[in-house]
KENU-797101 format. One record per atom (N, C-alpha, C): x negated, y, z negated; residue in three letters; atom name. Coordinates in Angstrom, 3 decimals. Layout:
+----------+----------+----------+--------+-------+
:        x :        y :        z : residu : atome :
+----------+----------+----------+--------+-------+
:        X :        Y :        Z :    ala :    CA :
...
+----------+----------+----------+--------+-------+
//
This chain:
+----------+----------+----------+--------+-------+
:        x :        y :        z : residu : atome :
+----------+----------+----------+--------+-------+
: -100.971 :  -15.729 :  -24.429 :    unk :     N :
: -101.734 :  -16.406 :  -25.462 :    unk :    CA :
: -102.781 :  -17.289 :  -24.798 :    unk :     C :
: -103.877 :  -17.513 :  -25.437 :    unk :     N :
: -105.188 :  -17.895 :  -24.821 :    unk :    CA :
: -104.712 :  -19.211 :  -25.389 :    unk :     C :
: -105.557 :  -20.406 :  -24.998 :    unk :     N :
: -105.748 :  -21.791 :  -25.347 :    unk :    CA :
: -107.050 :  -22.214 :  -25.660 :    unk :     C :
: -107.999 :  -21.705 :  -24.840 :    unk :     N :
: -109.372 :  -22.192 :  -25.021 :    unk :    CA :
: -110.090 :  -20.739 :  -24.471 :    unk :     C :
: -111.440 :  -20.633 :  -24.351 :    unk :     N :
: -112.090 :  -19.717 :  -23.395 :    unk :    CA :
: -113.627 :  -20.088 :  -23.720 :    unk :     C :
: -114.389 :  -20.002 :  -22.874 :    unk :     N :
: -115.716 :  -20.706 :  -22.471 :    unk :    CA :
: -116.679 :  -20.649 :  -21.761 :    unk :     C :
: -117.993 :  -20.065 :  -21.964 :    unk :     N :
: -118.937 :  -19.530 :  -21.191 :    unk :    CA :
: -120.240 :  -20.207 :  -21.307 :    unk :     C :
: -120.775 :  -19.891 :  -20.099 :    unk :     N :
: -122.246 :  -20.892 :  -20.066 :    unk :    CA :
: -123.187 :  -20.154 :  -20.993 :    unk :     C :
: -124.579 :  -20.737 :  -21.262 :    unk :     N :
: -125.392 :  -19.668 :  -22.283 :    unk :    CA :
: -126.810 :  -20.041 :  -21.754 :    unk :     C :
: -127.439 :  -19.533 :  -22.514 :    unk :     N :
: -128.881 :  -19.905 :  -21.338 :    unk :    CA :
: -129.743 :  -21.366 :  -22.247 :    unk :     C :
: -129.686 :  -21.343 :  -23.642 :    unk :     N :
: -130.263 :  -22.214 :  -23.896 :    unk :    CA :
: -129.524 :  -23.384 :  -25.094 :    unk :     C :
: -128.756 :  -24.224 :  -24.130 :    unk :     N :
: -127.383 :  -24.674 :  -24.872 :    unk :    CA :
: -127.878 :  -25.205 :  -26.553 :    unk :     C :
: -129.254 :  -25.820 :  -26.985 :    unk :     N :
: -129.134 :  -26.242 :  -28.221 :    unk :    CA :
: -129.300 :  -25.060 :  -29.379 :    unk :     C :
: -129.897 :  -24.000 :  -28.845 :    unk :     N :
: -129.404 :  -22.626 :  -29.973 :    unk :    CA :
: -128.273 :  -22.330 :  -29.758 :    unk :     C :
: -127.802 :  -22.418 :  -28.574 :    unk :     N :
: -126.440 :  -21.696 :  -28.861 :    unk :    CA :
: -125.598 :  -22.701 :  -30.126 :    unk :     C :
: -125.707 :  -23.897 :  -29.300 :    unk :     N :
: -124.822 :  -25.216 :  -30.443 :    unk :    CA :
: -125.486 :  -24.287 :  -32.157 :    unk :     C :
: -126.461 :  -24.634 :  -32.045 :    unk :     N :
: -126.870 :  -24.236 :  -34.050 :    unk :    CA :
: -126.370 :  -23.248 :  -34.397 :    unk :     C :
: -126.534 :  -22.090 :  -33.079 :    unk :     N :
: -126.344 :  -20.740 :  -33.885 :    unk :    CA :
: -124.427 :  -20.693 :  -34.156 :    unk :     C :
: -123.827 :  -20.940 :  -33.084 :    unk :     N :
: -122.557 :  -20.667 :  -33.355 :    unk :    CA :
: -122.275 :  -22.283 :  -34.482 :    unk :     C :
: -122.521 :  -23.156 :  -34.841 :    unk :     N :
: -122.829 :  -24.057 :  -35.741 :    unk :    CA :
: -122.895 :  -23.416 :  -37.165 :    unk :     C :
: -123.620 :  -22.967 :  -37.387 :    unk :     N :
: -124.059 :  -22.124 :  -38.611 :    unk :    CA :
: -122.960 :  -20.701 :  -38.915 :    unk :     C :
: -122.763 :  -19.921 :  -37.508 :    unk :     N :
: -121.796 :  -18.794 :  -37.374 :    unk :    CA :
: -120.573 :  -18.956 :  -37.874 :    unk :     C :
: -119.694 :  -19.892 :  -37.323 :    unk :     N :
: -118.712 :  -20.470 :  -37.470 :    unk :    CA :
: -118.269 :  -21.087 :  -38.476 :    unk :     C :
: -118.926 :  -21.654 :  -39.085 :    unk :     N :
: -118.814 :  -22.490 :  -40.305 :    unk :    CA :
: -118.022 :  -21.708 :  -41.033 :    unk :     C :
: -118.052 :  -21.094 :  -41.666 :    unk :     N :
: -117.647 :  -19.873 :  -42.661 :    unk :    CA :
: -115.793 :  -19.602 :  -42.478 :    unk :     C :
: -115.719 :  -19.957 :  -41.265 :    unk :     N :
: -114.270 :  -19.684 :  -40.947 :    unk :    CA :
: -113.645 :  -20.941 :  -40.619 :    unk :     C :
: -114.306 :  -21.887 :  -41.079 :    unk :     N :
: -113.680 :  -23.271 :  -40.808 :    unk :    CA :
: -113.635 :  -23.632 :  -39.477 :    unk :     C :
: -114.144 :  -23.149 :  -38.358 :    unk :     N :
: -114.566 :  -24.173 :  -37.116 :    unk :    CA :
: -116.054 :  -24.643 :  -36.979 :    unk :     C :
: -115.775 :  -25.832 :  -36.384 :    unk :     N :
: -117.201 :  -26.426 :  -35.809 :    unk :    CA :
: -116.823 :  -27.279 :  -35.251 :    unk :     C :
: -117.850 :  -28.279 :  -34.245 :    unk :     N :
: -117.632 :  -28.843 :  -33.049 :    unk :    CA :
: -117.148 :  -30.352 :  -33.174 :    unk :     C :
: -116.252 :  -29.829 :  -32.151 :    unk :     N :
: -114.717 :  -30.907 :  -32.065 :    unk :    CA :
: -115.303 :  -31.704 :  -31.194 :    unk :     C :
: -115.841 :  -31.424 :  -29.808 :    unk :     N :
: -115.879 :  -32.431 :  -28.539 :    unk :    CA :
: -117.302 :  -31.814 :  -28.376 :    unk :     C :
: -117.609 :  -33.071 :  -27.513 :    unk :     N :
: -118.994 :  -32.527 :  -26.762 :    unk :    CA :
: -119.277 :  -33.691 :  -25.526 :    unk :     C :
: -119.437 :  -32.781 :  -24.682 :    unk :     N :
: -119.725 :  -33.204 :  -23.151 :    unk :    CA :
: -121.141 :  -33.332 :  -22.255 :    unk :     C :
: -121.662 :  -34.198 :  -22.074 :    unk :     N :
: -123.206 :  -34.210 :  -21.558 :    unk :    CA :
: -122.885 :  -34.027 :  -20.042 :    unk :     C :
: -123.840 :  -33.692 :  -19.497 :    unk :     N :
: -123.862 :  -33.305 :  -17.816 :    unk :    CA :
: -123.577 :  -34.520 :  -17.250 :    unk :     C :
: -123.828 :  -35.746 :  -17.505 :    unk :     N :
: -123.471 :  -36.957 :  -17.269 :    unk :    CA :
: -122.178 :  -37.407 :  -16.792 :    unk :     C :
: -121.627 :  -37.297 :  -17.915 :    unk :     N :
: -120.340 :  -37.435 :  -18.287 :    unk :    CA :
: -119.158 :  -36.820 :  -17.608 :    unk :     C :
: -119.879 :  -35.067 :  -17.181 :    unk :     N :
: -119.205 :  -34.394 :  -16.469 :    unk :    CA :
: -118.984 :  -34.542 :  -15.001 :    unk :     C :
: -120.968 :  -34.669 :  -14.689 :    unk :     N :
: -121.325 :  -34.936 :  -13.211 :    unk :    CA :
: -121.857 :  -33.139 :  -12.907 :    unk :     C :
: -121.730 :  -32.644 :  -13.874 :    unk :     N :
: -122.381 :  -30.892 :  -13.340 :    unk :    CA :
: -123.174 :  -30.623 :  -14.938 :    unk :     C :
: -122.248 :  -30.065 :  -15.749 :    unk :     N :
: -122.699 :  -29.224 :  -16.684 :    unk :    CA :
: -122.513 :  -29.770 :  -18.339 :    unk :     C :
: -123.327 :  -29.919 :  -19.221 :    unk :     N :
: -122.990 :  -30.404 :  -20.675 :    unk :    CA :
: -121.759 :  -29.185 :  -21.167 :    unk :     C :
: -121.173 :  -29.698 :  -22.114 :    unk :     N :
: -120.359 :  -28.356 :  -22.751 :    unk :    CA :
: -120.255 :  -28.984 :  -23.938 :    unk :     C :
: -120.096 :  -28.271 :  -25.031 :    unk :     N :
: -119.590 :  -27.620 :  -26.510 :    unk :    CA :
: -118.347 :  -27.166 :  -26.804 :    unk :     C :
: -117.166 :  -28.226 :  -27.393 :    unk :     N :
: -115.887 :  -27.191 :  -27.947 :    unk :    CA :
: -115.977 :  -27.402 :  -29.470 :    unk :     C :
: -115.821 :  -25.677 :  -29.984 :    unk :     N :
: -115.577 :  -25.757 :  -31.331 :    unk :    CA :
: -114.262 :  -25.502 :  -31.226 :    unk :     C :
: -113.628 :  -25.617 :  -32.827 :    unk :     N :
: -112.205 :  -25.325 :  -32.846 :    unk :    CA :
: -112.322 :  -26.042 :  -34.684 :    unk :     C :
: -110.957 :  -26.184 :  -35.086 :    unk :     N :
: -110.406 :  -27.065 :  -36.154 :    unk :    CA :
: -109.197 :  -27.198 :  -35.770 :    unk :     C :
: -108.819 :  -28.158 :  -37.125 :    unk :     N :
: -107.583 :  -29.074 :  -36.538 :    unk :    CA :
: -107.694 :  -30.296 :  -35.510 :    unk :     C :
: -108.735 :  -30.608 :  -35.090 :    unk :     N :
: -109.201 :  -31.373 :  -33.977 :    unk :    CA :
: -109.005 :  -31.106 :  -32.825 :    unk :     C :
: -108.403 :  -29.383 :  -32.848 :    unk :     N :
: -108.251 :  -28.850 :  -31.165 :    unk :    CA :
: -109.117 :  -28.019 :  -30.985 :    unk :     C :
: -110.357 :  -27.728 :  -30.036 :    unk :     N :
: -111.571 :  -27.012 :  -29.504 :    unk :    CA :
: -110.822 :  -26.106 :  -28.602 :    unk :     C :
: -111.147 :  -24.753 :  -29.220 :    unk :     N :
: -110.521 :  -23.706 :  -27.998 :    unk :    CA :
: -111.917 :  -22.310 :  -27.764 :    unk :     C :
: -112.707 :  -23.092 :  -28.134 :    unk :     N :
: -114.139 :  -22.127 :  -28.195 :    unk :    CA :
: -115.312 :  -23.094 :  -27.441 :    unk :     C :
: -115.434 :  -22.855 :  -26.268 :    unk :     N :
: -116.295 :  -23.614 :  -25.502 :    unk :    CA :
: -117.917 :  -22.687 :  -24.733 :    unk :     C :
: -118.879 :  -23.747 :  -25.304 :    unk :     N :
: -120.329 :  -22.858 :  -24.811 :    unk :    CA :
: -120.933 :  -24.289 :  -23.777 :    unk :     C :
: -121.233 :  -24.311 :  -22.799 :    unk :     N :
: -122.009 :  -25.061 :  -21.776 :    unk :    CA :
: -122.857 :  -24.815 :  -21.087 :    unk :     C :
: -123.724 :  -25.450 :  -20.484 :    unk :     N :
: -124.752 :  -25.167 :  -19.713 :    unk :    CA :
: -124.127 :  -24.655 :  -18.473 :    unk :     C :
: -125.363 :  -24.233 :  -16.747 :    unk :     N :
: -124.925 :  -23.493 :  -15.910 :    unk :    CA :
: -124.942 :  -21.835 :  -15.498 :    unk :     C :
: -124.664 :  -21.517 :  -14.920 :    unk :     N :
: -125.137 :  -19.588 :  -14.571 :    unk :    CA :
: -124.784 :  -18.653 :  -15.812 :    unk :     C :
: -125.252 :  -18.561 :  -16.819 :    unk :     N :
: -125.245 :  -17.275 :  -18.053 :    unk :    CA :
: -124.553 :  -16.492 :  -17.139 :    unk :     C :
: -123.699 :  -16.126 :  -17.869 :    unk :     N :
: -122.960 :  -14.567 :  -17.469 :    unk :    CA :
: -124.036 :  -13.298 :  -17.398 :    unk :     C :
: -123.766 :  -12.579 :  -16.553 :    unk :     N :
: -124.102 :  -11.509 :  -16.491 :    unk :    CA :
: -123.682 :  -10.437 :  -17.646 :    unk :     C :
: -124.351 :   -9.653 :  -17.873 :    unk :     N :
: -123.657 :   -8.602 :  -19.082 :    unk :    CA :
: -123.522 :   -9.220 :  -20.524 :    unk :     C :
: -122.586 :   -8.540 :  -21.242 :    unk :     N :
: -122.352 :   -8.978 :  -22.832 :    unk :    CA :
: -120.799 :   -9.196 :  -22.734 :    unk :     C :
: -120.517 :  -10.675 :  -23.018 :    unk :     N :
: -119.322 :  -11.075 :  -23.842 :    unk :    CA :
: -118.880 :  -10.168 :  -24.708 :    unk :     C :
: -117.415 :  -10.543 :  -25.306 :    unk :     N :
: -116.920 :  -10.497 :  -26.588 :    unk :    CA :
: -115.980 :  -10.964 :  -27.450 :    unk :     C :
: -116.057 :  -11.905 :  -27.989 :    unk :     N :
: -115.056 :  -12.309 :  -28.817 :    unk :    CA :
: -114.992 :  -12.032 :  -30.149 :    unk :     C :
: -113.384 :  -12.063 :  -30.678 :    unk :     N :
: -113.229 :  -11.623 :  -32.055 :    unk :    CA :
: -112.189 :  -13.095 :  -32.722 :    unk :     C :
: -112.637 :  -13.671 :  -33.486 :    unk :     N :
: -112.218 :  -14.824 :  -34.352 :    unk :    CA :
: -111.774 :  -13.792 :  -35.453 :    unk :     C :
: -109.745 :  -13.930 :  -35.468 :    unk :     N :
: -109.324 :  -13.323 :  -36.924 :    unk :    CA :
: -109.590 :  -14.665 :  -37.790 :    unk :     C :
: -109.749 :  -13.854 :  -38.978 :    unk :     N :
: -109.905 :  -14.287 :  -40.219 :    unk :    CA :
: -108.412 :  -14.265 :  -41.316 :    unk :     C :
: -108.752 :  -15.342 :  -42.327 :    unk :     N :
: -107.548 :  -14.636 :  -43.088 :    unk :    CA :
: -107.695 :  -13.724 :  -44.215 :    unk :     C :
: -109.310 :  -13.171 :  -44.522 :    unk :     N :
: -109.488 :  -12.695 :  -45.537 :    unk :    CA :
: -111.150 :  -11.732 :  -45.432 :    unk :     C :
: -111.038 :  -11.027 :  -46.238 :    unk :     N :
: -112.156 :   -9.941 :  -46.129 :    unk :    CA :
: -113.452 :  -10.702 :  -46.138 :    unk :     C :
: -113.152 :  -11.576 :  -47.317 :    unk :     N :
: -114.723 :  -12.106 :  -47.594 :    unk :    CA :
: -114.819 :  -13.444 :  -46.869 :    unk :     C :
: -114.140 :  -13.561 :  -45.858 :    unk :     N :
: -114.227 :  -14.853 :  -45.010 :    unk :    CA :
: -115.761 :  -13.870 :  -43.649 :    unk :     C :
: -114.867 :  -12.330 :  -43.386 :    unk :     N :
: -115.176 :  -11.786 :  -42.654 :    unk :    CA :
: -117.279 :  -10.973 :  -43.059 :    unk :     C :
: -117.480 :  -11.225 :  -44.642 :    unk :     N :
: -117.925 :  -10.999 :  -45.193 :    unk :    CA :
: -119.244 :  -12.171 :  -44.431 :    unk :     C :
: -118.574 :  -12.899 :  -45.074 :    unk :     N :
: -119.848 :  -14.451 :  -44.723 :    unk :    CA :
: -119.694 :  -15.049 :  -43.684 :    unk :     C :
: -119.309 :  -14.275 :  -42.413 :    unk :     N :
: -119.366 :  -14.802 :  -41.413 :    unk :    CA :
: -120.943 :  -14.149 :  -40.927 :    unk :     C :
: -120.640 :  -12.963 :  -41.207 :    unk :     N :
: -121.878 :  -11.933 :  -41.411 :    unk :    CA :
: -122.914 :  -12.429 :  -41.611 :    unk :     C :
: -122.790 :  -12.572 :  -42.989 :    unk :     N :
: -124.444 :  -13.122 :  -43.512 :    unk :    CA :
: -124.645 :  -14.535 :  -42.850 :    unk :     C :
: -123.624 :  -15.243 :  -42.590 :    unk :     N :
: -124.035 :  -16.956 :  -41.877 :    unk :    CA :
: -125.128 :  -16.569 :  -40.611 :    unk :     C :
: -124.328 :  -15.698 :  -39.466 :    unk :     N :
: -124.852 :  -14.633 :  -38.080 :    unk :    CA :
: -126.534 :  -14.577 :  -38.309 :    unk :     C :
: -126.582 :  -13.658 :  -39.239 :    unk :     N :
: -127.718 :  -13.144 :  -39.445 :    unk :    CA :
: -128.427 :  -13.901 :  -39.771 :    unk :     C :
: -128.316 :  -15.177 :  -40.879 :    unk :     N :
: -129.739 :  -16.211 :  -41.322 :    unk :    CA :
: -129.778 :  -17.130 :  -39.842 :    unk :     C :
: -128.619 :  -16.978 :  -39.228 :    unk :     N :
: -128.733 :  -18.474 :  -38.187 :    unk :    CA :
: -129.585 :  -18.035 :  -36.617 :    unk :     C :
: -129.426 :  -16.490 :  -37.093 :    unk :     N :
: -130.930 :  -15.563 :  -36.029 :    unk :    CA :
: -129.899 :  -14.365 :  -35.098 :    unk :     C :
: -128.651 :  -14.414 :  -35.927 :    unk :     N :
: -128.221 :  -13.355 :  -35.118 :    unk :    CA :
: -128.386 :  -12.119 :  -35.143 :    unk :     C :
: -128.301 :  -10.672 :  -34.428 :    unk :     N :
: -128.489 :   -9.882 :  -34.892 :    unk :    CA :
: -127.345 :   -8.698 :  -35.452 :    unk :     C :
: -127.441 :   -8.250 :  -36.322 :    unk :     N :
: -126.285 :   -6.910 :  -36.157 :    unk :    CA :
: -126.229 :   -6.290 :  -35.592 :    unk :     C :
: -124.821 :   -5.928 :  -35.287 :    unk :     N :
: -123.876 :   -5.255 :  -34.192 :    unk :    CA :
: -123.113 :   -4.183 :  -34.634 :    unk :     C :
: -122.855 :   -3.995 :  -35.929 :    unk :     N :
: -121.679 :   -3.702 :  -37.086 :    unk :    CA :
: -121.350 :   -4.600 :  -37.982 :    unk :     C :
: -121.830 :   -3.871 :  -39.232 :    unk :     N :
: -121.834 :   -4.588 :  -40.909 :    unk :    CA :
: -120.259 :   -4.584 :  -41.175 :    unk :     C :
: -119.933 :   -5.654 :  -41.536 :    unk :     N :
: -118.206 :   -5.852 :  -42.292 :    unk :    CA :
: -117.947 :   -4.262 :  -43.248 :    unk :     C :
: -117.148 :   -4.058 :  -42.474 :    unk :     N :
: -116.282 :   -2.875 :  -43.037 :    unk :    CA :
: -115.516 :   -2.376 :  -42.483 :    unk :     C :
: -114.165 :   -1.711 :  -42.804 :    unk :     N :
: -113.070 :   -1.033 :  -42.278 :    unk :    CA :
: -113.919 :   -0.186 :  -41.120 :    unk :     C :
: -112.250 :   -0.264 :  -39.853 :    unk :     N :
: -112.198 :    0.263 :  -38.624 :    unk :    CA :
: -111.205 :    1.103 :  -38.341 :    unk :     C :
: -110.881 :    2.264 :  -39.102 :    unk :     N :
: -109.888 :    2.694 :  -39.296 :    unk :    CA :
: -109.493 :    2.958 :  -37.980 :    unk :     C :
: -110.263 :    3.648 :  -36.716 :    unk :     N :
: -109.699 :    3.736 :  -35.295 :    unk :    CA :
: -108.654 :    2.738 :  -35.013 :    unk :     C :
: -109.263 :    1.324 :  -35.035 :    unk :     N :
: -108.796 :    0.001 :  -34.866 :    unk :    CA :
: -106.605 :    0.376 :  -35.258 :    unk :     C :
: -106.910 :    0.095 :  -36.816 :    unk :     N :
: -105.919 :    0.706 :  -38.174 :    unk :    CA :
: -106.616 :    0.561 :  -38.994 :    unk :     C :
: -105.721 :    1.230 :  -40.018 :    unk :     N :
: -105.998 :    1.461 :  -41.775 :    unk :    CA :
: -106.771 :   -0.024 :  -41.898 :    unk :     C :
: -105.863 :   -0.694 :  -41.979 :    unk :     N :
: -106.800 :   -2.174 :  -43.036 :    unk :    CA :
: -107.627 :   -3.310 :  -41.863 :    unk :     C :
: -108.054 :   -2.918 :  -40.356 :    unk :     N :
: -109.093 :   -3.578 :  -39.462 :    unk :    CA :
: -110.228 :   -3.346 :  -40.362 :    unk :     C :
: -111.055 :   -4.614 :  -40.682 :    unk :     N :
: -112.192 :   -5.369 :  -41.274 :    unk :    CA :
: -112.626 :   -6.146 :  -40.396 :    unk :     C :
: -113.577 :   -5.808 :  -39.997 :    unk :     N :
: -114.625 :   -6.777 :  -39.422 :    unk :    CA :
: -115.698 :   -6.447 :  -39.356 :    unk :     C :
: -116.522 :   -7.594 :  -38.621 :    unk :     N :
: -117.759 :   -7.723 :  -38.362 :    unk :    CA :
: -118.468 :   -7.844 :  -37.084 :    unk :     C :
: -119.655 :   -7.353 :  -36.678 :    unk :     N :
: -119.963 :   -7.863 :  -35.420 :    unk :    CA :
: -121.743 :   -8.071 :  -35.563 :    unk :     C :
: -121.962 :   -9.167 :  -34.670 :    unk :     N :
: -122.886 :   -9.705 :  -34.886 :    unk :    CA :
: -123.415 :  -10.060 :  -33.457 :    unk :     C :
: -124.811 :  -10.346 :  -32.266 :    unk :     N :
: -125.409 :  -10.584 :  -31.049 :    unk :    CA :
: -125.679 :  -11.751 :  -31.125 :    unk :     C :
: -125.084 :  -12.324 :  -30.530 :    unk :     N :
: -125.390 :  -14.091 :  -30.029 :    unk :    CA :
: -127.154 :  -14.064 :  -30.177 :    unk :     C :
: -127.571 :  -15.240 :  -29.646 :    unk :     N :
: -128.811 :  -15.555 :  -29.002 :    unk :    CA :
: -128.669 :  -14.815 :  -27.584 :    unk :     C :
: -127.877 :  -15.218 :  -26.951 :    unk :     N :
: -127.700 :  -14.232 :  -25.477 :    unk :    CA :
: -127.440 :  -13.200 :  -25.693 :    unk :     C :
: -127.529 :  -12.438 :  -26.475 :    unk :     N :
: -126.717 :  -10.578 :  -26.808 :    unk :    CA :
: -125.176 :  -10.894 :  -26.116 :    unk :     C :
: -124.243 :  -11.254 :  -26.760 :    unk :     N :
: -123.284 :  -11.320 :  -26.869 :    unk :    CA :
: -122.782 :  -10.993 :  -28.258 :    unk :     C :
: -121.232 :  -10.268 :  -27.901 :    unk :     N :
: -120.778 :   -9.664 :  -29.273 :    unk :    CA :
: -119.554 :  -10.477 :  -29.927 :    unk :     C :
: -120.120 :  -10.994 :  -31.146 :    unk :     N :
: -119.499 :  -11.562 :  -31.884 :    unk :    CA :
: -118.984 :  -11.483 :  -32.728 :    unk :     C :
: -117.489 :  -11.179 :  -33.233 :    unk :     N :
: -116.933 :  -10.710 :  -34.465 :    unk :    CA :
: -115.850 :  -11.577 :  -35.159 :    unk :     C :
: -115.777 :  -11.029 :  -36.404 :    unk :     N :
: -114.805 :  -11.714 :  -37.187 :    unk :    CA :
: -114.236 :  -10.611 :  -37.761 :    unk :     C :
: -112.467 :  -10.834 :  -37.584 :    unk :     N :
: -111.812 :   -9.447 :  -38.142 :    unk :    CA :
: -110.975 :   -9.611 :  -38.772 :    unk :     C :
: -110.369 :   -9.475 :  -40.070 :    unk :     N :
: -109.311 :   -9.143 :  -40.785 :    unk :    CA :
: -108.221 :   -8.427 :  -41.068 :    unk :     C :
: -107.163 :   -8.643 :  -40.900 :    unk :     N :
: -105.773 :   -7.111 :  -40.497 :    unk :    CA :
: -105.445 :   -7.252 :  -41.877 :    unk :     C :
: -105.662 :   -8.152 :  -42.737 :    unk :     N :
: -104.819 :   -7.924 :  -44.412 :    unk :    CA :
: -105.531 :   -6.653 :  -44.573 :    unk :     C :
: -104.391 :   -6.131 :  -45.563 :    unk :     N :
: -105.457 :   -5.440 :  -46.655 :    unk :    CA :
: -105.976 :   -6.103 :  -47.965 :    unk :     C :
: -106.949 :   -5.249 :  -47.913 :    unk :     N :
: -108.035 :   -5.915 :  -48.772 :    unk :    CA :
: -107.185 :   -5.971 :  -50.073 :    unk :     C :
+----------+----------+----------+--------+-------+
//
């Protein structure tokens, strides 16, 4: 089981808005925040709820290649408007919310490209 996980991005105040705006929809947004100062190297970003941040974006060397994370959901139309949040906040589509039957029968999700082309999804195992 994961606890947190956290990658640098190239231009930390879109990333903050975009996953800001992304996130919302599923009930996280930003718990802590760290200035380079503070650290002595790099600013960082934890989202999360509950007041625990387990989704961290900071300044420092961008990864090479494309990420991927998948935030479950508890419901179709959570997975629905995570979508449309993605897209007004400048993300691009990746895959429109809809069954993955490869996945199984009732996999719902979504995927959506960071600002960095990173793949971002939100997925649902209920059935609808």
């Amino acid at each position: 089981m994961l606890d947190h996980i956290g990658f640098a991005v190239k231009d930390l105040p879109r990333a903050k808005a975009f996953y800001q705006a992304t996130l919302a929809p599923l009930g996280i947004g930003v718990i802590l925040e760290f200035t380079a100062e503070q650290t002595g190297k790099h600013a960082h970003v934890g989202f999360g709820k509950d007041g625990k941040p387990f989704f961290w974006i900071g300044t420092g060397q961008p990864l090479e290649g494309r990420f991927h994370v998948a935030f479950t959901v508890a419901d179709r139309a959570t997975v629905d408007a995570f979508h449309k949040a993605a897209l007004a906040a400048g993300g691009a589509d990746n895959g429109r919310p809809g069954i993955r039957a490869h996945y199984h029968p009732e996999y719902y999700g979504a995927f959506v490209t960071d600002p960095d082309g990173h793949n971002v999804e939100a997925v649902c195992h209920q059935p609808g």
